[in-house]
N, C-alpha and C positions, 0 to 999 in steps of 0.2 A: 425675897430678892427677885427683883424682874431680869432676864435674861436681855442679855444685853447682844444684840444684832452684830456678829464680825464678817467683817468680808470676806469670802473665799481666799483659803488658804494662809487664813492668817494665823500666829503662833500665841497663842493667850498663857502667858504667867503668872499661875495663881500664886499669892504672897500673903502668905498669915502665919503664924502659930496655928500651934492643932486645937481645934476646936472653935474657931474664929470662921466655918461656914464653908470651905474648899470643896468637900465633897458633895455634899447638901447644893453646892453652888453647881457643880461640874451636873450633876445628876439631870439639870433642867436641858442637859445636850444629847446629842445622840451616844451612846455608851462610846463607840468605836472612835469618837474625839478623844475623849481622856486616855490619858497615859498619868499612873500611878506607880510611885515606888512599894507603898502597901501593898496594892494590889499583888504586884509581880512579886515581890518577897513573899506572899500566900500561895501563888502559884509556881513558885520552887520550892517553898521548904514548907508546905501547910500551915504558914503560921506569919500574918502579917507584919508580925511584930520583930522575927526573931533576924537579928541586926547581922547576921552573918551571912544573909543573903543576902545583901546591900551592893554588892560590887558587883555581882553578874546581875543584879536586877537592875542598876545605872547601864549596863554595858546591852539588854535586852532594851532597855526604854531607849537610849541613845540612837542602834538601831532602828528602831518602832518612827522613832520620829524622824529620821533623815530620809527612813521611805516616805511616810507622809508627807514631811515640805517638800520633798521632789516629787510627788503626785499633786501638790499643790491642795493636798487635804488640811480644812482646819482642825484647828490638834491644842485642846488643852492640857496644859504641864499642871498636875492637881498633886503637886506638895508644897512643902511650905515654902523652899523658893526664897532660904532670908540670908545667905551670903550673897555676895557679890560675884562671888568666884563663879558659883554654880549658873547664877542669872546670864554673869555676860559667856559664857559657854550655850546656853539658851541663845540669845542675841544672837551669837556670831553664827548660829545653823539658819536662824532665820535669812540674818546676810546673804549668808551664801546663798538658800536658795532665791534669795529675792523675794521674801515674805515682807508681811506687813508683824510686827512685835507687839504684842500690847501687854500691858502689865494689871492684873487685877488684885488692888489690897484691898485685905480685908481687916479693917480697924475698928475692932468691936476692942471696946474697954477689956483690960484685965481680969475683972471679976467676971464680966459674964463668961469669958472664953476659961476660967476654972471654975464656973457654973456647971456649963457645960459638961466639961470633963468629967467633972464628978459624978455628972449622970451616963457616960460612956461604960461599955461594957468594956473595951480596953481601954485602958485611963495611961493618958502622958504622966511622969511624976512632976508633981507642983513645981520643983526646983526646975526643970527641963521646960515647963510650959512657960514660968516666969524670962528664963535665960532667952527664950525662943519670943516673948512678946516686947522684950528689950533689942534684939536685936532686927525687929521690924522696922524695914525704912519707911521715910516719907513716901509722898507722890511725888517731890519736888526731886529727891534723890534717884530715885525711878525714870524718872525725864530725864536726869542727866544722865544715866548710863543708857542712853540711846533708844528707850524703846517711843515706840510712831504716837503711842496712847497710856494713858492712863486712866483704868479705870476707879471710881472708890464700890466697893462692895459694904 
């Protein structure tokens, strides 16, 4: 994947099922862009996975990035990013601080994104990775909940 050039201070929303290239994608930026739920759920409870760190790790990322759009820092969001709900809460920090929104999907076929997985040392379960690449939007759908760009990954 070629890294794709964003203007200063703009908010990039990576959008895929797991295993479909997010982190592999983010990895090409400066570390201190990305903001991760994984991550931050590792760095509270030792253990990316364990789902009960979920809500202070959203509530640490929320913070993380409302300082960076008001530093006017670009700031990738590298989860999967497939409700609507969560996206236009994304949008609306860009709004506010007057960022530029872009949306990056990553639409790799089904089989390879449980390709993948199956070669992960933590593995999504099949029924969660299928549920999560069903509910991936278009580009088209993307446009219309307001972001500046759209990119295809």
């Amino acid at each position: 994947m070629e890294p794709i050039t964003f203007t200063p201070g703009t908010l990039a929303v990576l959008v895929g099922p797991s295993a479909s290239g997010k982190t592999t994608f983010a990895r090409q930026y400066p570390p201190t862009w990305s903001l991760c739920l994984d991550t931050l759920r590792g760095q509270i409870a030792d253990n990316e996975a364990d789902q009960s760190a979920t809500f202070t790790a959203l509530r640490i990322q929320h913070a993380l990035l409302e300082a960076r759009l008001a530093r006017g820092l670009t700031t990738l969001i590298a989860d999967t990013n497939l409700a609507p709900h969560i996206r236009g809460g994304l949008l609306a920090a860009a709004r506010f601080w007057g960022r530029p929104a872009h949306a990056v999907l990553f639409g790799l076929p089904l089989a390879e994104c449980e390709k993948r997985n199956a070669n992960r040392t933590r593995q999504v379960p099949t029924e969660i990775l299928r549920q999560q690449y069903a509910h991936t939007p278009t580009a088209a759908e993307l446009a219309a909940e307001g972001f500046d760009h759209v990119h295809h990954a």
